[in-house]
PDB file as gemmi writes it, atoms N, CA and C in Angstrom:
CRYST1    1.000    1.000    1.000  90.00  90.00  90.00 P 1                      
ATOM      1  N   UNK A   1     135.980 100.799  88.085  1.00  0.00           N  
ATOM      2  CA  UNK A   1     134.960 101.019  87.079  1.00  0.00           C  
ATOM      3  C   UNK A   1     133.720 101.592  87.754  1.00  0.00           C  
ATOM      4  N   UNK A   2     133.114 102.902  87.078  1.00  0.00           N  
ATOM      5  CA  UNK A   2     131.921 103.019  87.597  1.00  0.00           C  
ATOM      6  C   UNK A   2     131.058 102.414  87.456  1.00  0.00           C  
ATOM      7  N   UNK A   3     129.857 102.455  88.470  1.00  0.00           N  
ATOM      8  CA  UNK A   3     128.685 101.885  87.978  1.00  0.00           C  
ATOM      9  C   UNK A   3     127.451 102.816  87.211  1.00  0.00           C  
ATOM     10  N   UNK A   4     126.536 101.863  86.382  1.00  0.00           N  
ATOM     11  CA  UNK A   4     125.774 103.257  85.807  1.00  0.00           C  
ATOM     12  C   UNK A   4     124.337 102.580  85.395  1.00  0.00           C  
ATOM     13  N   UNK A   5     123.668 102.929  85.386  1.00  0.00           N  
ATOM     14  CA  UNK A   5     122.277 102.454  85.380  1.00  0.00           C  
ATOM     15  C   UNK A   5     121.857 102.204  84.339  1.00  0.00           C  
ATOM     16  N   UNK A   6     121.289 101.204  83.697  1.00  0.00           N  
ATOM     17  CA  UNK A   6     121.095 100.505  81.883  1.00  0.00           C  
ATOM     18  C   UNK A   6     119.613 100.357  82.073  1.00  0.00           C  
ATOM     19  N   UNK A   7     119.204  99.867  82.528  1.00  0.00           N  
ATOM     20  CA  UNK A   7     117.414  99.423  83.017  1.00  0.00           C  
ATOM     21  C   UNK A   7     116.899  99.339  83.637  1.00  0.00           C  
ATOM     22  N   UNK A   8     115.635  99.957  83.552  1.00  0.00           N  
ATOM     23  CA  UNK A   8     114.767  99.898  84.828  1.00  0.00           C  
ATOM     24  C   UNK A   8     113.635  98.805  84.138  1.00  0.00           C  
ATOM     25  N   UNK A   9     113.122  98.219  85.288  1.00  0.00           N  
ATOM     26  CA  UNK A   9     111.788  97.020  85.408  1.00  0.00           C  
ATOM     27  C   UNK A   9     110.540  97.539  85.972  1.00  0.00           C  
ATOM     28  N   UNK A  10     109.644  97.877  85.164  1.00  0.00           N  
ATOM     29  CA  UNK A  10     108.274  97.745  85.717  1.00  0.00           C  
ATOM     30  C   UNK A  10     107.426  96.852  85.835  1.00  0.00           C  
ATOM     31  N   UNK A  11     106.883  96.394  87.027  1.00  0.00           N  
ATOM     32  CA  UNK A  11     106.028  95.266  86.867  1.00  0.00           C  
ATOM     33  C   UNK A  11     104.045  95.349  86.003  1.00  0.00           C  
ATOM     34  N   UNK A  12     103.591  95.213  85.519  1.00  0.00           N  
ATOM     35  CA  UNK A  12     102.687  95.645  84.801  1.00  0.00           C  
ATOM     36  C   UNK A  12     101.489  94.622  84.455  1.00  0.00           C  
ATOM     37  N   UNK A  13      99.841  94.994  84.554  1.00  0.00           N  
ATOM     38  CA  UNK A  13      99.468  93.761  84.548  1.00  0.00           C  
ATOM     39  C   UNK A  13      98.888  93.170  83.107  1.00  0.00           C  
ATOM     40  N   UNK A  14      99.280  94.550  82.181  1.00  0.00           N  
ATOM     41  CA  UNK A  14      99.315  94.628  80.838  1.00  0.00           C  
ATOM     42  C   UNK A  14     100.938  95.250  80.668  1.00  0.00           C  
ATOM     43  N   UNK A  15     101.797  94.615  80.238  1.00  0.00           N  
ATOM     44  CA  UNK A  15     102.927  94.796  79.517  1.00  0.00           C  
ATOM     45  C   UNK A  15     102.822  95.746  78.552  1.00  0.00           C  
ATOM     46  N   UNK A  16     102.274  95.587  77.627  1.00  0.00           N  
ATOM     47  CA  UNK A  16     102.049  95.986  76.068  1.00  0.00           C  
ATOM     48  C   UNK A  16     101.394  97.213  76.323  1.00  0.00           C  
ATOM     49  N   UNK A  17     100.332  97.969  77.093  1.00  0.00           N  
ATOM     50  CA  UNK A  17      99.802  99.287  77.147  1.00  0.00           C  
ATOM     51  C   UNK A  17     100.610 100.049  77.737  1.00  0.00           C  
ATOM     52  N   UNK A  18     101.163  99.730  78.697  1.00  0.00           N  
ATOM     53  CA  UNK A  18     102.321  99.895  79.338  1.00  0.00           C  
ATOM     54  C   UNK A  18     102.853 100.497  78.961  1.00  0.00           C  
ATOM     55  N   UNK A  19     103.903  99.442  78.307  1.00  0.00           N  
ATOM     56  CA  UNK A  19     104.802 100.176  77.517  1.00  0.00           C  
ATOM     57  C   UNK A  19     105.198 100.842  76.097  1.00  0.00           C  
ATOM     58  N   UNK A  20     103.828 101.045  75.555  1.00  0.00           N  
ATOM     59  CA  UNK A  20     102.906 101.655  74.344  1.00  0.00           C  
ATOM     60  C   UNK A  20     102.814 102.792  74.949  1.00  0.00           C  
ATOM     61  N   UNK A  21     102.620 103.075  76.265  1.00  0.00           N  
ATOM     62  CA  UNK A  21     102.213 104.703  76.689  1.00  0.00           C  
ATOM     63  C   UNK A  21     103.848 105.072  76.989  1.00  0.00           C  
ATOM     64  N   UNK A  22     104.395 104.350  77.058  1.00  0.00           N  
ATOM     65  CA  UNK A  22     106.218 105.171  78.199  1.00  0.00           C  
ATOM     66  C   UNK A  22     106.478 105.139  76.404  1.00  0.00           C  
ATOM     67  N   UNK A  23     106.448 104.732  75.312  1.00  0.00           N  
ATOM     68  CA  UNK A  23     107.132 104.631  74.208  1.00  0.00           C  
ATOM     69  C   UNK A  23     107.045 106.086  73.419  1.00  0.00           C  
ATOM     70  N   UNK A  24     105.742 106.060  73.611  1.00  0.00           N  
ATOM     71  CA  UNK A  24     104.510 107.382  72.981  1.00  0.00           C  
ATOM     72  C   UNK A  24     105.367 108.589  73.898  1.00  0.00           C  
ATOM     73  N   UNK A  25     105.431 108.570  75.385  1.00  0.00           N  
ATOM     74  CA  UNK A  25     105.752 109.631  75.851  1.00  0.00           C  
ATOM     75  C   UNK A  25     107.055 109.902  75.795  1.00  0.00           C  
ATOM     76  N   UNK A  26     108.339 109.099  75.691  1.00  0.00           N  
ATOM     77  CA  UNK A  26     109.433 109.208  75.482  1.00  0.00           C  
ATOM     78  C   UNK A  26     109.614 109.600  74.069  1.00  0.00           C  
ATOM     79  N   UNK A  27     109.303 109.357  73.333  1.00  0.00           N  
ATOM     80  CA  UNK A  27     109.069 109.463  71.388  1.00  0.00           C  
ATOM     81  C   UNK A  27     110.321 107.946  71.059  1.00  0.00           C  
ATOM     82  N   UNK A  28     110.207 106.687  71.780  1.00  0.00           N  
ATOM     83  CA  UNK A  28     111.116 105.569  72.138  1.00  0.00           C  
ATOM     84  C   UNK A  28     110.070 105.007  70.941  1.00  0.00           C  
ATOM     85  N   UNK A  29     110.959 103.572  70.817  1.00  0.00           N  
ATOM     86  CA  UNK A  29     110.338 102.370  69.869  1.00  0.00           C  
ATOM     87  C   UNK A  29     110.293 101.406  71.260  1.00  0.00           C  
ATOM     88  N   UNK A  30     109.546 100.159  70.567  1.00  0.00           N  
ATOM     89  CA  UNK A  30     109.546  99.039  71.168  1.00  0.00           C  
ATOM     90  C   UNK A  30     110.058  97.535  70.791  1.00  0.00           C  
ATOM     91  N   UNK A  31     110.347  96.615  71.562  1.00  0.00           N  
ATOM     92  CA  UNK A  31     110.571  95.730  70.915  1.00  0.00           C  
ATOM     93  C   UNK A  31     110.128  94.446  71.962  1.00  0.00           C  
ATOM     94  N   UNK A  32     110.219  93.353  71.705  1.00  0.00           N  
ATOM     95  CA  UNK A  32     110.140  92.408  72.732  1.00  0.00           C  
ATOM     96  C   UNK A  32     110.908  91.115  72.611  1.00  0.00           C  
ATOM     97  N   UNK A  33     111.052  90.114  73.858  1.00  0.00           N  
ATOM     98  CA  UNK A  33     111.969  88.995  73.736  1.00  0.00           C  
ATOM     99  C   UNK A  33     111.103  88.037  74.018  1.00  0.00           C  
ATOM    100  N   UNK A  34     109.581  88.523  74.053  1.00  0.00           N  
ATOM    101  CA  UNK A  34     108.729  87.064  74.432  1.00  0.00           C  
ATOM    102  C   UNK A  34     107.339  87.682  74.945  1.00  0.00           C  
ATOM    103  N   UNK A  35     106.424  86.596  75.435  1.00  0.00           N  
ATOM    104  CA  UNK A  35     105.593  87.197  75.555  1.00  0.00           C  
ATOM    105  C   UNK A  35     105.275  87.708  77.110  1.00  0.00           C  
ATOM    106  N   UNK A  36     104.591  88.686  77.111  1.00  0.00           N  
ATOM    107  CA  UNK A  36     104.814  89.528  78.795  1.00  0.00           C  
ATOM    108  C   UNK A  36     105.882  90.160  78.931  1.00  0.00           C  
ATOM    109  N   UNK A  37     106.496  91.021  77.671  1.00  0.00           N  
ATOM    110  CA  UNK A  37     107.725  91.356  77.821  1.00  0.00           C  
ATOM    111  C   UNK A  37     107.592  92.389  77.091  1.00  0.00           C  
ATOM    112  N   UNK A  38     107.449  93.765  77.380  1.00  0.00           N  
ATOM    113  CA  UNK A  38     107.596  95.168  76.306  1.00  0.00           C  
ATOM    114  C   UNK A  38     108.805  95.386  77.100  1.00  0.00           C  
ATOM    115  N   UNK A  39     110.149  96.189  75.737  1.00  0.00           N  
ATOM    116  CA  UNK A  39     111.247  96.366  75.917  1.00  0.00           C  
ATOM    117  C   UNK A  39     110.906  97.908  75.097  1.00  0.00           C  
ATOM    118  N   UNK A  40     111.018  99.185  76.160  1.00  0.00           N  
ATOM    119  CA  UNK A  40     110.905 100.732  75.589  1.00  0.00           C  
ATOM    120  C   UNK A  40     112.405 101.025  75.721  1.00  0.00           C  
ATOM    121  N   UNK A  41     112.961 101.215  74.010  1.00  0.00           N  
ATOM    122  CA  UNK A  41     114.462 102.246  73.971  1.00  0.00           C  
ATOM    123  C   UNK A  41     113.875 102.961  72.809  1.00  0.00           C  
ATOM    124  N   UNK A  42     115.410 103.487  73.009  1.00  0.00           N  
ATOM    125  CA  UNK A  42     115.309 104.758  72.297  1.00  0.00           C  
ATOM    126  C   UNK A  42     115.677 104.156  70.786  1.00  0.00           C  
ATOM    127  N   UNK A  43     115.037 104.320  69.626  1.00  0.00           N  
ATOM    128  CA  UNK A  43     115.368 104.529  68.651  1.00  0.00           C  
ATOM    129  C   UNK A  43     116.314 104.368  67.926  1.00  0.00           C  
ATOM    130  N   UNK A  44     116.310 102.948  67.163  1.00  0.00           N  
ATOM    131  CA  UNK A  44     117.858 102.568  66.757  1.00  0.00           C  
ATOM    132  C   UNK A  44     118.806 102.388  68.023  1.00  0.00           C  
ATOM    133  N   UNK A  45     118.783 102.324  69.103  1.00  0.00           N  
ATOM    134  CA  UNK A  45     119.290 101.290  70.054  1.00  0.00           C  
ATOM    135  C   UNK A  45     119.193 100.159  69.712  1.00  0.00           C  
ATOM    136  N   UNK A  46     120.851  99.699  70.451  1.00  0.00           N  
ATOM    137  CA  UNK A  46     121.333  98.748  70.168  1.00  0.00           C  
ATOM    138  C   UNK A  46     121.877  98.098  71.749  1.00  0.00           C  
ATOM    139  N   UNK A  47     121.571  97.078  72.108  1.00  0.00           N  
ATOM    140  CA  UNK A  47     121.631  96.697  72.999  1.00  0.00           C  
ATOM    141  C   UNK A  47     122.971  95.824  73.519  1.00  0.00           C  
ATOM    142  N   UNK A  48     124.287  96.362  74.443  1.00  0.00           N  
ATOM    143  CA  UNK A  48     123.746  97.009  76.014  1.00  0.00           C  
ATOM    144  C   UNK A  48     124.920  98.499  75.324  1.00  0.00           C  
ATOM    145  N   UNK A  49     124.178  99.294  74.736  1.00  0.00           N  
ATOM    146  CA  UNK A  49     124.562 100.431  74.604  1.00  0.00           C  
ATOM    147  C   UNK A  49     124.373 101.452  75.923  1.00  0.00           C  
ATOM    148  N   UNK A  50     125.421 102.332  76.638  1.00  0.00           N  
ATOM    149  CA  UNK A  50     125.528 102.347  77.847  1.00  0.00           C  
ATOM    150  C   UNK A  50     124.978 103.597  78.174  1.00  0.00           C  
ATOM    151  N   UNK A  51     124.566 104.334  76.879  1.00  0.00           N  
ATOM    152  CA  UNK A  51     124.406 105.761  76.550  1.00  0.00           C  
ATOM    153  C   UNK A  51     123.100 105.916  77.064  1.00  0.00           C  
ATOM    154  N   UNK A  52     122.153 105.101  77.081  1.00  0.00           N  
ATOM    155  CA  UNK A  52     120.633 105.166  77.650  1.00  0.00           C  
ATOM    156  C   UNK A  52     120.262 104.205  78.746  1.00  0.00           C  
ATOM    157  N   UNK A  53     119.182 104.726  79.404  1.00  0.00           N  
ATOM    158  CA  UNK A  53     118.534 103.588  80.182  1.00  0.00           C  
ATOM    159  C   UNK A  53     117.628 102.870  79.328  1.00  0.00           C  
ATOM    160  N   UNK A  54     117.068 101.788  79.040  1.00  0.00           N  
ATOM    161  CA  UNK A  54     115.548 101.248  78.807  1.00  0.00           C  
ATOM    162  C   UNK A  54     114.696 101.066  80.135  1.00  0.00           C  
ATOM    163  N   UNK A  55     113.614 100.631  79.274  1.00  0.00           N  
ATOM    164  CA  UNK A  55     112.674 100.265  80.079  1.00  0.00           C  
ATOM    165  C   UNK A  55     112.166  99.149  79.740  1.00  0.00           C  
ATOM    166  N   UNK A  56     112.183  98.440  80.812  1.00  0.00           N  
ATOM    167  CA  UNK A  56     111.397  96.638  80.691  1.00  0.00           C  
ATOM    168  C   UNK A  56     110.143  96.805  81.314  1.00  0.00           C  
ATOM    169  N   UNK A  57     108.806  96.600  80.329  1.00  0.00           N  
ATOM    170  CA  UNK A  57     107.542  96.443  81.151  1.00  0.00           C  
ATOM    171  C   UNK A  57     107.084  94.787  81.065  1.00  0.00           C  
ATOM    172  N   UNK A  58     106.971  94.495  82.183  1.00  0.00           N  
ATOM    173  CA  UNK A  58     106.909  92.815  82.458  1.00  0.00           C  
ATOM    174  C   UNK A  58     105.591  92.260  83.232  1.00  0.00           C  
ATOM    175  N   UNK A  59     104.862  91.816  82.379  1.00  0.00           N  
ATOM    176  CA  UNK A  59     103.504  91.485  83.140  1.00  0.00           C  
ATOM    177  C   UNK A  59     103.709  89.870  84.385  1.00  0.00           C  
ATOM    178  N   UNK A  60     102.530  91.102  85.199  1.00  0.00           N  
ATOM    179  CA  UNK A  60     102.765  89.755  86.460  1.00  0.00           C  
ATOM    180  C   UNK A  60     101.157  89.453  86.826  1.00  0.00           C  
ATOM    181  N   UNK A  61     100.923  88.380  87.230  1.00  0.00           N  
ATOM    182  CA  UNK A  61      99.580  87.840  87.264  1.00  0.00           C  
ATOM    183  C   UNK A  61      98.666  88.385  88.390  1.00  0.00           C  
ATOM    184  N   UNK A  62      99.380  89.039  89.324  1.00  0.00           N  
ATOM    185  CA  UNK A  62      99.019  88.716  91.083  1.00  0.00           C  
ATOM    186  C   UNK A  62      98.323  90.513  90.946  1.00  0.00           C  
ATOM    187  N   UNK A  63      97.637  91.231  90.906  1.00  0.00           N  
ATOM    188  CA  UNK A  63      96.914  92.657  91.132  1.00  0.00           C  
ATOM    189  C   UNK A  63      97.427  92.960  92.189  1.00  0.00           C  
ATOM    190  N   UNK A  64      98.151  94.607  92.342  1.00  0.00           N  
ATOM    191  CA  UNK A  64      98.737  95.074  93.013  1.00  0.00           C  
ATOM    192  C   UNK A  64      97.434  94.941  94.293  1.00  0.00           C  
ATOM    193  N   UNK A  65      98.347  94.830  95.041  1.00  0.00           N  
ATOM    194  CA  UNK A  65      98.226  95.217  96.212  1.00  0.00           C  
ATOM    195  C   UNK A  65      98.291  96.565  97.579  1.00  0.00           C  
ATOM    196  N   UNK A  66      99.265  96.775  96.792  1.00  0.00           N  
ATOM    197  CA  UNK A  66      99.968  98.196  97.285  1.00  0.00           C  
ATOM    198  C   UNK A  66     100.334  99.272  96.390  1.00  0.00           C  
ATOM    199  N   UNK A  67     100.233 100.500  96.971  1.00  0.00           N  
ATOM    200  CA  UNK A  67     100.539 101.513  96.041  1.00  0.00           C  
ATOM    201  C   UNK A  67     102.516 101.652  95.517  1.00  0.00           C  
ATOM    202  N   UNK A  68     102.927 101.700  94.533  1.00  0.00           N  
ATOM    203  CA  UNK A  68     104.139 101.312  94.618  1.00  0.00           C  
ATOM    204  C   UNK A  68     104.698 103.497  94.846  1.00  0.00           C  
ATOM    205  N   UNK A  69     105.861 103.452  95.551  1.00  0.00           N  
ATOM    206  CA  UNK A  69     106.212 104.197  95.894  1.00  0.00           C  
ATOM    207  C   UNK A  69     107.440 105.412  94.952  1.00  0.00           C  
ATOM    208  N   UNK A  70     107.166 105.158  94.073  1.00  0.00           N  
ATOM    209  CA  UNK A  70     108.226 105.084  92.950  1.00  0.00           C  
ATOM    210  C   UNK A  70     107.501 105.816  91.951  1.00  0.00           C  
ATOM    211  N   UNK A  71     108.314 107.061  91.771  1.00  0.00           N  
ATOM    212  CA  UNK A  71     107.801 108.251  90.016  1.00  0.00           C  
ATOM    213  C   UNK A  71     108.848 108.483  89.607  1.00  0.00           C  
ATOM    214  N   UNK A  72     108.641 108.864  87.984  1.00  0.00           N  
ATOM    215  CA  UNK A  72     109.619 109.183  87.137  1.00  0.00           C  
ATOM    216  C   UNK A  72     109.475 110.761  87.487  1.00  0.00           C  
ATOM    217  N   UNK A  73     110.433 111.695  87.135  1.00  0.00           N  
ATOM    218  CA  UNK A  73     110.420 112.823  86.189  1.00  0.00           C  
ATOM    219  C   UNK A  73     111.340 113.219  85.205  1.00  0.00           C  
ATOM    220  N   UNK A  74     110.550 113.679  84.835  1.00  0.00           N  
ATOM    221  CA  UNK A  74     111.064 113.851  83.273  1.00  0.00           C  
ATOM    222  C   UNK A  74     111.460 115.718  82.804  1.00  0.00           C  
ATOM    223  N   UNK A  75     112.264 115.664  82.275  1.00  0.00           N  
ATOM    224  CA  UNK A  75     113.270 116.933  82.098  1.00  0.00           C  
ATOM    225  C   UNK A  75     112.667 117.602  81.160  1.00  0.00           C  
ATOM    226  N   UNK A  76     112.514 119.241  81.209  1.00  0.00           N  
ATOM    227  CA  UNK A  76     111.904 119.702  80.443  1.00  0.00           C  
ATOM    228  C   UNK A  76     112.883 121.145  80.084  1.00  0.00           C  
ATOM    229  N   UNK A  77     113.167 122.078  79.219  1.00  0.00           N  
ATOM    230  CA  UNK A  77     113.566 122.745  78.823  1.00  0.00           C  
ATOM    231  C   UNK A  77     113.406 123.940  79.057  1.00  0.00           C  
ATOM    232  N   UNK A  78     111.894 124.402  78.661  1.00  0.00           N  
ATOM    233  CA  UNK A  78     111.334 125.728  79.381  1.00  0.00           C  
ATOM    234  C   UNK A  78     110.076 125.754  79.931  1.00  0.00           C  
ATOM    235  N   UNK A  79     109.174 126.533  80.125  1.00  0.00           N  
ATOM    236  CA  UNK A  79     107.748 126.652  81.189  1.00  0.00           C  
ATOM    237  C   UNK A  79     106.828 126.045  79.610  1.00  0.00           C  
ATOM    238  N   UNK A  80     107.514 126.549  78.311  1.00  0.00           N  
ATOM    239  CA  UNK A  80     106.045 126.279  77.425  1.00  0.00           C  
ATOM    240  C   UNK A  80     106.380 124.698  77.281  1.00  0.00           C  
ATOM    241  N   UNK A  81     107.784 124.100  77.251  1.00  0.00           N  
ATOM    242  CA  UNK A  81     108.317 122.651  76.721  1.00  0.00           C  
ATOM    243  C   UNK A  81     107.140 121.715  77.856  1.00  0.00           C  
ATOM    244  N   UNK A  82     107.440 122.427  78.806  1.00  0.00           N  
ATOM    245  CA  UNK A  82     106.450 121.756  80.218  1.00  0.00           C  
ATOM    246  C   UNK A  82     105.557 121.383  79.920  1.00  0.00           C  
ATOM    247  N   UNK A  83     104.711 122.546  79.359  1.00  0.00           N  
ATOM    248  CA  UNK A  83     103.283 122.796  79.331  1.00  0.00           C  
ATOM    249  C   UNK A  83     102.944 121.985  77.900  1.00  0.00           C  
ATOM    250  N   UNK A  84     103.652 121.706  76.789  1.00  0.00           N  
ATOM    251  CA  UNK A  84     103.561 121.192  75.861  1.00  0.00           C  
ATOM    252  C   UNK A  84     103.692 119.558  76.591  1.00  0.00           C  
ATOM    253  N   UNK A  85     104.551 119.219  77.290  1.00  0.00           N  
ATOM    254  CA  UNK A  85     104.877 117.548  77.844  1.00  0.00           C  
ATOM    255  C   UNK A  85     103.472 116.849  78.881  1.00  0.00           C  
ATOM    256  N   UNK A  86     103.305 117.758  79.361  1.00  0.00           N  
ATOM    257  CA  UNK A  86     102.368 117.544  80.136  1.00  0.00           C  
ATOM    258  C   UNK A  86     100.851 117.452  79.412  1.00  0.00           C  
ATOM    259  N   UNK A  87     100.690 118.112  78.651  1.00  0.00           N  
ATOM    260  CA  UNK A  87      99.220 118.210  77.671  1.00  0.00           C  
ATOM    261  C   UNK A  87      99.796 116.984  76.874  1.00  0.00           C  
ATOM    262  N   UNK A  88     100.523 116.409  76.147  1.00  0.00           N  
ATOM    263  CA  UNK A  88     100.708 115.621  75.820  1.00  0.00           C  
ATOM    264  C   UNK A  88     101.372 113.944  75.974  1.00  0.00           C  
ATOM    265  N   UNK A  89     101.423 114.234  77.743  1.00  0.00           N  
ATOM    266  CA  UNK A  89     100.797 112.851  78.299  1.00  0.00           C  
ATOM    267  C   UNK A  89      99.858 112.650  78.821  1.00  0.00           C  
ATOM    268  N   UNK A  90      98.917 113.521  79.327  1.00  0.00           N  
ATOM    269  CA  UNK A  90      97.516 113.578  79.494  1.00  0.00           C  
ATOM    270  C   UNK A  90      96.466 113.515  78.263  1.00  0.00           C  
ATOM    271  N   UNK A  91      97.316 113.272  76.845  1.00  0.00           N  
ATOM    272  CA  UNK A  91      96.536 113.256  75.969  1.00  0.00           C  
ATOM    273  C   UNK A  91      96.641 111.563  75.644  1.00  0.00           C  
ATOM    274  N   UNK A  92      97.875 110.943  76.067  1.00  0.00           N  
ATOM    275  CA  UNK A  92      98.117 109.507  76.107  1.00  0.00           C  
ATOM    276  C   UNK A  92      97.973 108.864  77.018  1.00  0.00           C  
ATOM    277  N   UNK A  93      96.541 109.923  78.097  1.00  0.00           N  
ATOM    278  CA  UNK A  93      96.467 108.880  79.428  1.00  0.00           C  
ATOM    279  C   UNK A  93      96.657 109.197  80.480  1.00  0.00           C  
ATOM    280  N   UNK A  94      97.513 109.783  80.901  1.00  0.00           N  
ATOM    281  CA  UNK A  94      98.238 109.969  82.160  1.00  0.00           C  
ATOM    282  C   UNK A  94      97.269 110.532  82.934  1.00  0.00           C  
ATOM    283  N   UNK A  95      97.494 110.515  84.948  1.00  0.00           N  
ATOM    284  CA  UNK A  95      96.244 111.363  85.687  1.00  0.00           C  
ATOM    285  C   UNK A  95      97.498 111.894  86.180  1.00  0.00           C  
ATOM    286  N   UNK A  96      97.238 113.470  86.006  1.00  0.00           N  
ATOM    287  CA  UNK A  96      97.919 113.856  87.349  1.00  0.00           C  
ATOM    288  C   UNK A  96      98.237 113.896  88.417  1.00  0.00           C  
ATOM    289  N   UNK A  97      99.173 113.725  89.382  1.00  0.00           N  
ATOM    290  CA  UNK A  97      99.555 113.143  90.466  1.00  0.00           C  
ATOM    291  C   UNK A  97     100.057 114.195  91.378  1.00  0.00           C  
ATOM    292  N   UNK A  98      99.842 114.712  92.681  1.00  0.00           N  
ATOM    293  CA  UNK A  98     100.568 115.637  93.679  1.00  0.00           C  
ATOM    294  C   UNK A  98     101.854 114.489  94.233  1.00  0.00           C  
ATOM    295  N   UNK A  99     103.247 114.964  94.010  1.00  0.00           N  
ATOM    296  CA  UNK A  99     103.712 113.960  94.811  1.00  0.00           C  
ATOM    297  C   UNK A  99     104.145 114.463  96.104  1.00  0.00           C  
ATOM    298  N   UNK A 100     103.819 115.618  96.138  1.00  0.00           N  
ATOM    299  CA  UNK A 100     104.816 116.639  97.543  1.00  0.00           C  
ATOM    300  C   UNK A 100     105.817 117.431  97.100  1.00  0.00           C  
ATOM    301  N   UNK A 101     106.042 117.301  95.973  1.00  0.00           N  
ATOM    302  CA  UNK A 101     107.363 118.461  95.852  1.00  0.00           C  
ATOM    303  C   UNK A 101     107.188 119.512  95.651  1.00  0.00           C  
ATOM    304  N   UNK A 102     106.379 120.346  96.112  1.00  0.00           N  
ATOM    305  CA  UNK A 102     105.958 121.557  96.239  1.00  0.00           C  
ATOM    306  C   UNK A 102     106.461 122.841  95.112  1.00  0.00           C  
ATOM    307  N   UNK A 103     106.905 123.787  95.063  1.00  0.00           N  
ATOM    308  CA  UNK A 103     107.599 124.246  93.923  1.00  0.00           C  
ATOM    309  C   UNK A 103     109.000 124.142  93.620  1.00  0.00           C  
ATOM    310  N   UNK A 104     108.808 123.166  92.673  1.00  0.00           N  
ATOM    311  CA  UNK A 104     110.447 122.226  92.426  1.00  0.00           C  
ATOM    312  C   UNK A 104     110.331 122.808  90.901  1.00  0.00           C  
ATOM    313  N   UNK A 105     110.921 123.833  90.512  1.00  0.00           N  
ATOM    314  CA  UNK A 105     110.891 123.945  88.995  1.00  0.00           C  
ATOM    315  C   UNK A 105     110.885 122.752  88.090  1.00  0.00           C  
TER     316      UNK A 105                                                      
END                                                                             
């Protein structure tokens, strides 16, 4: 059997903005199992449907310490889909970030 990836965990020191901004930028719903617990899927997901990843944002008490080493990217279609994704997570927040990948289409 293969293996295949269902969820990822972010640790967060607000849960809920969190994962209010990954929901907004994915066009995902939310849901939760308690409190300190935002659960981002996709839309009418049904859980452990194998077809998507979620996202668990999970608040922790302790203020980072360290920079965590770890980015998403996210798939885009053409140069305007880009330019449309990007203006519109910088409109929900986001700072732009250099990570080193120099010209990586």
């Amino acid at each position: 059997m293969a293996l295949r990836l269902v969820q990822v965990n972010f640790k967060a020191r607000d849960d809920s903005a969190l994962g209010r901004f990954w929901a907004e930028a994915l066009g995902w719903g939310v849901s939760s199992e308690g409190p300190g617990v935002t659960n981002v899927e996709p839309l009418n997901f049904t859980w452990p449907d194998p077809s998507a990843v979620c996202v668990d944002v999970v608040t922790v008490p302790d203020p980072e310490t360290v920079k965590y080493r770890a980015h998403l990217d996210l798939a885009t279609t053409s140069e305007v889909h880009k330019e449309e994704l990007v203006a519109r997570l910088l409109e929900l927040g986001a700072t732009p970030a250099d990570v080193g990948q120099g010209d990586v289409p």
